[in-house]
C-alpha positions as MATLAB code, in Angstrom:
seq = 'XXXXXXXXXXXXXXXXXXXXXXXXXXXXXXXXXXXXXXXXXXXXXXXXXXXXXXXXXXXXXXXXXXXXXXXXXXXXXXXXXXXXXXXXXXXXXXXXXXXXXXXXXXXXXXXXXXXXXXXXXXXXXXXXXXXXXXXXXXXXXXXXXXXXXXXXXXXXXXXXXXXXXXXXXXXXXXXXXXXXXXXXXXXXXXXXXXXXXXXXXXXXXXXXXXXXXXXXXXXXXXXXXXXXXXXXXXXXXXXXXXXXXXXXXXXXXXXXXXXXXXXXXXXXXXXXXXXXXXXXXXXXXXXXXXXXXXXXXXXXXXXXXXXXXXXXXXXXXXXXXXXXXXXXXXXXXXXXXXXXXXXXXXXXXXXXXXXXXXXXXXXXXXXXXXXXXXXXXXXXXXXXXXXXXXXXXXXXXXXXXXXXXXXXXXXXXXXXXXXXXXXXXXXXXXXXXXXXXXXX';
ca = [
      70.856  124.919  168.513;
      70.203  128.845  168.763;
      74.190  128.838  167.025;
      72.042  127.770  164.154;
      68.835  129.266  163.487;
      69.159  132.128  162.027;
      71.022  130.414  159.169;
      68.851  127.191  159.105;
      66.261  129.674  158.466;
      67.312  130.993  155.165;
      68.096  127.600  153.648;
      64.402  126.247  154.387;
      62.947  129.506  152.290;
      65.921  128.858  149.630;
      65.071  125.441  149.427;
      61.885  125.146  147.403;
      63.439  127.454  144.302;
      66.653  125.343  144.109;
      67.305  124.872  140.858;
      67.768  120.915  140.652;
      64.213  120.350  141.761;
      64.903  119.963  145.755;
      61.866  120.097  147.829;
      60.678  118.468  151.856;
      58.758  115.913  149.412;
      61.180  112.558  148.752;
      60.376  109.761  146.615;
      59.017  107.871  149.328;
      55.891  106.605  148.849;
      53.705  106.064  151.846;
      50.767  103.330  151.252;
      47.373  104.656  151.839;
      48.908  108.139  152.128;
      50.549  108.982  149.032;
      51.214  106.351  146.197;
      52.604  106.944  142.685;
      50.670  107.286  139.749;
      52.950  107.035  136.771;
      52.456  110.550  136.702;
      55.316  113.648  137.324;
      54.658  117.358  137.796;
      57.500  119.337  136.422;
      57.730  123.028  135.955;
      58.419  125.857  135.514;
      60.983  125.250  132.593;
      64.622  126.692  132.694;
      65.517  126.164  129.533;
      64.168  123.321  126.361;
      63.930  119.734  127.938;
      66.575  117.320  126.566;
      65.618  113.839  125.131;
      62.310  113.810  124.223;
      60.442  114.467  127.257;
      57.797  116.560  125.218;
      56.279  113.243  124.019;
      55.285  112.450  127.355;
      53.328  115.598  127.907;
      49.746  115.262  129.334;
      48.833  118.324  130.244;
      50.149  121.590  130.294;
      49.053  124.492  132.977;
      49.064  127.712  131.548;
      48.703  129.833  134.983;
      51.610  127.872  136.409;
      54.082  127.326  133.398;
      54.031  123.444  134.989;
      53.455  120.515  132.772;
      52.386  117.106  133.750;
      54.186  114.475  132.364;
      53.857  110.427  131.772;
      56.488  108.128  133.281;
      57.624  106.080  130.365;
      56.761  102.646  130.126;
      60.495  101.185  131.295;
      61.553  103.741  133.848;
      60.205  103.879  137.659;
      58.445  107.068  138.575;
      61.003  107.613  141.015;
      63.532  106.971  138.549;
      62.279  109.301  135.817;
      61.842  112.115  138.607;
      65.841  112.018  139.173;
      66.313  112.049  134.999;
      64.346  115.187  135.199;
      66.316  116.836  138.062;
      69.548  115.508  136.676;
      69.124  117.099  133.402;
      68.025  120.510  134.891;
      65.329  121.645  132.372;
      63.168  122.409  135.021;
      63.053  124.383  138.249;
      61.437  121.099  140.139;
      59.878  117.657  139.579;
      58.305  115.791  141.397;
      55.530  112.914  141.373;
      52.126  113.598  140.844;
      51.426  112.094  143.836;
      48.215  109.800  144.136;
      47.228  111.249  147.586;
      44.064  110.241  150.136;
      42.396  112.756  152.762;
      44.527  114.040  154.884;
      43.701  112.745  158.439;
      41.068  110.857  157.377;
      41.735  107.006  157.081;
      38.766  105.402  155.189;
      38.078  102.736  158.591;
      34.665  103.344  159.495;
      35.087  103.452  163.013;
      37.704  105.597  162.955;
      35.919  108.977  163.820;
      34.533  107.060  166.698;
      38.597  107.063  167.935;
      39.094  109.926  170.056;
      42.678  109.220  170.691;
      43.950  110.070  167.447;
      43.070  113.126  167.627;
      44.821  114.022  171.112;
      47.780  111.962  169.904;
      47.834  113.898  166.321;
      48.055  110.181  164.663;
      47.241  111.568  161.394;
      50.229  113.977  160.832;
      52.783  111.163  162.213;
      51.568  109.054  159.602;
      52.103  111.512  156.642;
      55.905  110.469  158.071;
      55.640  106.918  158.996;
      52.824  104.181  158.729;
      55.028  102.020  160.397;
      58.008   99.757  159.231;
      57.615   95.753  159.147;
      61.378   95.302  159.838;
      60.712   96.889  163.603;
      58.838   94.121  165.223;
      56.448   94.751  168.022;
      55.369   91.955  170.463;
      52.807   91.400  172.630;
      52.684   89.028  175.761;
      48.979   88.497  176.499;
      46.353   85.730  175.693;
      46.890   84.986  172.813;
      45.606   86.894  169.508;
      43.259   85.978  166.526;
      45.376   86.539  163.795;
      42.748   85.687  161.195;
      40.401   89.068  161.705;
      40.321   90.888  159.009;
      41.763   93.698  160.590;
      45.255   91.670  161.833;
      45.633   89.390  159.091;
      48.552   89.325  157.559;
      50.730   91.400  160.153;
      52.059   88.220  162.497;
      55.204   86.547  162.757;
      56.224   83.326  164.462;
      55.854   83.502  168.018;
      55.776   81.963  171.448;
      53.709   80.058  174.084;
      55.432   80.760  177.504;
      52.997   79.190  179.161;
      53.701   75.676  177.895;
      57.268   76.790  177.065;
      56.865   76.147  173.056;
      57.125   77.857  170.133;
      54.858   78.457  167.574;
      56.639   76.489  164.972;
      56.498   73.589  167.132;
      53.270   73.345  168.184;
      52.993   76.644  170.706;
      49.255   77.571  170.535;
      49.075   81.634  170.393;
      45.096   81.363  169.054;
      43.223   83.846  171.181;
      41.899   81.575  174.718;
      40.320   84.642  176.638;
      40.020   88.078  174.164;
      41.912   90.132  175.922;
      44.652   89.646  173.535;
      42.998   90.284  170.476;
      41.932   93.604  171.740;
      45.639   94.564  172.834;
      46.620   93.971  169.201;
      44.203   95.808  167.626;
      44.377   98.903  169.959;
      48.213   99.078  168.656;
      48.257   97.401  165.342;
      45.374   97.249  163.339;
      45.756   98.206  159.856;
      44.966  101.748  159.019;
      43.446  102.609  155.668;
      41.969   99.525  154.620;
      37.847  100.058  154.809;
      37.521   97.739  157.831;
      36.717   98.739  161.308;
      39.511  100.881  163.299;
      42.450  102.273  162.721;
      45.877  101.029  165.233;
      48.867  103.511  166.240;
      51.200  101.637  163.853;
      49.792  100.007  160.890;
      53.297   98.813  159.332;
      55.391   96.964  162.112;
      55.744   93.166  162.421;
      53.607   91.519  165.570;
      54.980   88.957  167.517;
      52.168   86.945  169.337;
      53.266   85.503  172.804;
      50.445   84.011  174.729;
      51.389   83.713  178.020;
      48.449   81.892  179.646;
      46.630   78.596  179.192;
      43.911   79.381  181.283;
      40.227   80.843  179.879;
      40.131   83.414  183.035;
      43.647   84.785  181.331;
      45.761   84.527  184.259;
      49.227   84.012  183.920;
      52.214   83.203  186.213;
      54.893   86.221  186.646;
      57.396   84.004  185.369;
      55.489   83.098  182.429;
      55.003   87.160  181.629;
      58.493   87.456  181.805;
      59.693   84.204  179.946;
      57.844   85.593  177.071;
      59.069   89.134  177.095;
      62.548   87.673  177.123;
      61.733   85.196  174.166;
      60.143   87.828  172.076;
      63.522   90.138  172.393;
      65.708   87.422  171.887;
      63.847   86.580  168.914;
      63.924   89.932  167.252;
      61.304   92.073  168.742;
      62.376   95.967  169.650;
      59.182   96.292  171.318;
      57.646   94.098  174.041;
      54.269   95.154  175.965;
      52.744   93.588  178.649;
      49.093   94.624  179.804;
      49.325   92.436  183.155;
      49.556   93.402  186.732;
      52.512   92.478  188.236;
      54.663   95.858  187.785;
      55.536   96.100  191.295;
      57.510   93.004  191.158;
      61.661   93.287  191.242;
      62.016   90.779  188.496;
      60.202   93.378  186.359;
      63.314   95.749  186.547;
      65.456   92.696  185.985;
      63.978   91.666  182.657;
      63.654   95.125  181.575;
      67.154   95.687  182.311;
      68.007   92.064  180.143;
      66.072   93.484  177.498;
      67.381   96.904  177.254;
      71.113   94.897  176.866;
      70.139   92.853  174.145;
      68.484   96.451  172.416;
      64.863   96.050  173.195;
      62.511   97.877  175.530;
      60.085   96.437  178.117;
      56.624   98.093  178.971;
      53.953   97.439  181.209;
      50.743   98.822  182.415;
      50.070  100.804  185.345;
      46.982   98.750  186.274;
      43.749  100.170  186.693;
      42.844   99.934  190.639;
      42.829  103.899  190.821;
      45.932  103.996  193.015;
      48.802  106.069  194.163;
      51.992  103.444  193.334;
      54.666  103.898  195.464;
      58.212  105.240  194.015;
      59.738  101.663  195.447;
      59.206  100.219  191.667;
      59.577  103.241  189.309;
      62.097  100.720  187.434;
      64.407  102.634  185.240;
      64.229  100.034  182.338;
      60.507   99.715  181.932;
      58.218  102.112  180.667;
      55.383  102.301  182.660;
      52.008  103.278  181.279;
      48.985  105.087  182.630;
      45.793  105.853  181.184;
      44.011  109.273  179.669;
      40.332  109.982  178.907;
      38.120  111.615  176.635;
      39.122  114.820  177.905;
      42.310  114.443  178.271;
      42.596  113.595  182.372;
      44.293  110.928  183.825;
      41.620  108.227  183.451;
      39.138  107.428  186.912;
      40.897  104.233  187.232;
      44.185  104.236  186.008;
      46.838  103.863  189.133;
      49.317  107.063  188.980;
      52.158  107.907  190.971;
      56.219  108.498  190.674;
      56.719  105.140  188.375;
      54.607  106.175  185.510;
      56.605  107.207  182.617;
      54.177  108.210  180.775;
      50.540  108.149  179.894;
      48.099  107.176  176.454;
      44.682  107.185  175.957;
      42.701  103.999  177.764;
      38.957  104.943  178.186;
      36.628  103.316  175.946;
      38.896  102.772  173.089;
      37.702  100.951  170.097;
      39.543   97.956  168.948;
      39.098   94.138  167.314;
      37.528   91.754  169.781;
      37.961   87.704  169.503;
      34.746   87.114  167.766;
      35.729   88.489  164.854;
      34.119   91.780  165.496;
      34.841   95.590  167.042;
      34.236   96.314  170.008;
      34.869   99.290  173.018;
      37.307   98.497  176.208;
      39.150  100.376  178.962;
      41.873  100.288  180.697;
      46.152  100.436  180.610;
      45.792   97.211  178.897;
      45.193   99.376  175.926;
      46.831  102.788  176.791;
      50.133  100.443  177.093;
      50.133   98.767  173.983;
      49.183  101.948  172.015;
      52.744  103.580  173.938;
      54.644  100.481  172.338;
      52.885  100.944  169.081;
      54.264  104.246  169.148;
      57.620  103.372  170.516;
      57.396  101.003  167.187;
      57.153  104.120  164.785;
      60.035  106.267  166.452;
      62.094  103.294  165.806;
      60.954  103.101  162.449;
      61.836  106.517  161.408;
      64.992  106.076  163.064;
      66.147  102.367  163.929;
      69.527  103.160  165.295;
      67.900  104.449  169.038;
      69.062  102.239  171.612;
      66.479  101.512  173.806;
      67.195  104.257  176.250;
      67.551  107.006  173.441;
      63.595  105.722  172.005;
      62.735  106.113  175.550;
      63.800  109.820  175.876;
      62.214  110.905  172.286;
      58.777  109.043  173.451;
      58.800  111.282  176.771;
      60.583  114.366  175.691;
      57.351  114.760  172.517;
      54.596  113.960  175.139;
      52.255  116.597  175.696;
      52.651  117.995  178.741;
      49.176  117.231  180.941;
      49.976  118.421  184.854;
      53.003  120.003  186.134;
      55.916  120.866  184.248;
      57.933  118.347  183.293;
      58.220  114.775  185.150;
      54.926  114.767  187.740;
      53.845  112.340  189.562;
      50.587  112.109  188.214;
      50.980  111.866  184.065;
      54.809  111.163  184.189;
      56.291  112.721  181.341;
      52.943  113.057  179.704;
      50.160  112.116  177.161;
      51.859  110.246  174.127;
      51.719  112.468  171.197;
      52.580  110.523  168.107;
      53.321  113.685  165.815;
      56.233  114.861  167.699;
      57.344  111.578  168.169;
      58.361  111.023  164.858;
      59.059  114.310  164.232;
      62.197  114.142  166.530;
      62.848  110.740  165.322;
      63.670  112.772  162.184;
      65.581  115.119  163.711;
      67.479  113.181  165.958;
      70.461  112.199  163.092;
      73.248  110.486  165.942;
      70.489  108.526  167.277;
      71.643  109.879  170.997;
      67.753  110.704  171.948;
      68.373  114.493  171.903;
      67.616  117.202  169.038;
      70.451  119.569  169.340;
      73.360  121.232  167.004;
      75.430  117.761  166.988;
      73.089  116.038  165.199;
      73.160  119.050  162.136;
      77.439  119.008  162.716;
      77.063  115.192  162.392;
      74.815  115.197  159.258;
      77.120  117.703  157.323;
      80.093  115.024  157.912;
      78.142  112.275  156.533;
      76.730  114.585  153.909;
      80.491  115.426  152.907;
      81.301  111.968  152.468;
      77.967  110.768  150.676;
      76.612  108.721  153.254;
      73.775  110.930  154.123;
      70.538  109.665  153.362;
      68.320  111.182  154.910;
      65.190  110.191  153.279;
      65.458  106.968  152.553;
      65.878  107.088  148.890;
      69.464  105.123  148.507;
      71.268  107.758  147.270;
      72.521  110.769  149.646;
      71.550  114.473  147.257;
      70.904  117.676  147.677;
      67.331  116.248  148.512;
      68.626  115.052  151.682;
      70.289  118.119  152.590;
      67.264  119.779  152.500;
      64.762  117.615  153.641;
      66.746  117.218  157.027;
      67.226  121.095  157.068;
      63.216  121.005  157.321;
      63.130  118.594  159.826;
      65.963  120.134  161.817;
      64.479  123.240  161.658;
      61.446  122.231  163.460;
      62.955  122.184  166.480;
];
């Protein structure tokens, strides 16, 4: 990548004062984040605007020589931003974007959530929310998909206990809590003035209840009955927050998974143990727990098979009853990784399994000793960095280097390079993934 950087370097401070209006922003918008407004900011101009643009003239601003203009009537915002750029009359457009506080969803619990700070939530979700077409699932005890802070997000799923689906009868309502607290801890929606805030507010969530019993406990089998249902059935993402890890038909269903393009996690367990390197499975992600202060959490096990590690001390999530409430443990540090898995793949849904894998360890911040340790594993999740290699990573392979910028000037050359999302491959592309290149 150093072949690169000196030149990569230029084109970012070019990029802004290209003529045609390119800029990082795209015409993306991001709900809760940044929304349009039937609005456009245009300016300085070049030369006099064709058409009759003038008519739609709000304001002008003296001090900048920009003028804010109204979207007409028939045309998309996004739409009329590209008539603007086509015709050149300007040095940029862009939306006037309707925009809320950065870092600040509106939840009210939400400055009660330590772990988005450490985890830098906030900035990944200026990239990605989350995308429903990534599903994540859940294999627990089963989920109350009516609280106000999970409605709406589910999709058919699975009782593996009684070996039925939810379309035909499978019961996935909530019979202990635990479940409901799992999916809220990953999933709740962000941004909507209820209670807490979830890693990924956007991605589908599979329900699999997996016991039938009110104590929660569930047969290995069961576990992994579900987890092979739910990736049959669509979901990238399947999380477990069981015991069990230690057994070999673990690493056999994570390996099924991984073959059919899904990825198996599991919690650590929280019996404050050293786990022995016999089951540090190389096709599940294993998942300890972090505190307040950043420290491998007083009960979370630790040892060569954790992968990684996410917040799990008295995290605040939706409870059964309909209400919020605090838990612990790497029941919730594990489905908070898998939320997180959830958004690389949205930014970037062409990671196999293995390549998600290596972005979610290679961005985690780096808690004990350099590199893989037997303590953290690769590290605290970090969300922001996540995504932001997601970006980056153009060939999908899991690794940021100068084959992903050769491969992205091929597709560029041949229009297929789309970088952000906006169905048609520009100069906007170009140099938003020069920006996010750059980064790294």
């Amino acid at each position: 990548m150093a072949l690169m950087a000196a030149w990569l370097t230029t084109c970012v401070v070019l990029g802004p004062s290209y003529a045609t209006g390119a800029t990082a922003d795209d015409l993306d918008p991001i709900p809760g984040v940044r929304e349009f407004s039937g609005r456009v900011i245009a300016g300085p101009r070049l030369h006099a605007p064709v058409r009759a643009e003038d008519a739609a003239v709000l304001r002008e601003i003296g001090s900048t020589g920009e003028r804010i203009l109204i979207v007409p009537a028939a045309e998309s915002d996004a739409a009329f931003v590209r008539r603007l750029r086509a015709a050149g009359a300007y040095e940029y457009v862009e939306p006037d974007w309707l925009v809320y506080p950065a870092s600040t969803p509106d939840d009210p619990l939400f400055a009660s959530q330590y772990q988005h700070v450490f985890m830098e939530s906030a900035a990944a979700w200026s990239v990605t929310t989350g995308a429903a077409s990534i599903i994540c699932a859940f294999v627990d005890t089963g989920f109350l998909k009516l609280h106000e802070d999970l409605t709406g997000r589910f999709v058919s799923g699975y009782n593996s206990a009684s070996r039925v689906r939810e379309i035909d009868g499978g019961d996935t309502t909530d019979i202990n809590g635990h479940g409901t607290s799992v999916a809220g801890a990953a999933c709740a929606t962000g941004n909507n003035g209820l209670g807490v805030a979830g890693v990924n507010w956007g991605a589908s969530v599979m329900p699999v209840r997996t016991s039938n019993s009110v104590g929660g406990s569930a047969f290995l089998t069961d576990i992994l009955d579900g987890a092979r249902w739910a990736a049959e059935n669509g979901a990238r993402v399947v999380s477990v927050s069981y015991n069990g890890v230690s057994g070999t038909s673990v690493q056999t269903t994570g390996a099924y998974l991984r073959s059919i393009g899904s990825q198996l996690l599991w919690a650590a367990g929280n019996g404050r143990q050293n786990m022995s390197s016999s089951f540090d499975w190389p096709d599940v992600i294993i998942v300890g727990a972090t505190d307040e202060i950043d420290g491998r959490a007083s009960f979370s096990n630790y040892g060569a098979p954790i992968d990684v590690m996410a917040p799990g001390n008295n995290i605040w999530t939706t409870r059964s009853d309909y209400g919020y409430g605090q838990v612990s443990g790497t029941s919730f540090s594990t489905p908070m990784t898998a939320a997180a898995l959830g958004l690389i793949l949205s930014v970037r849904p062409a990671l196999t399994p293995a390549a998600a894998e290596t972005i979610l360890e290679r961005s985690c911040d780096d808690l004990g000793d350099p590199g893989e340790d037997s303590v953290f594993g690769w590290g605290r999740v970090n969300l922001r960095r996540a995504v932001e290699m997601a970006e980056a990573d153009w060939n999908a392979d899991g690794s940021i280097d100068d084959f992903d910028f050769f491969d992205f000037l091929t597709a560029f050359a041949s229009g297929n390079a789309d970088f952000n999302g906006d169905t048609s491959a520009d100069d906007f592309d170009y140099f938003d993934f020069l920006n996010a290149f750059s980064r790294f």
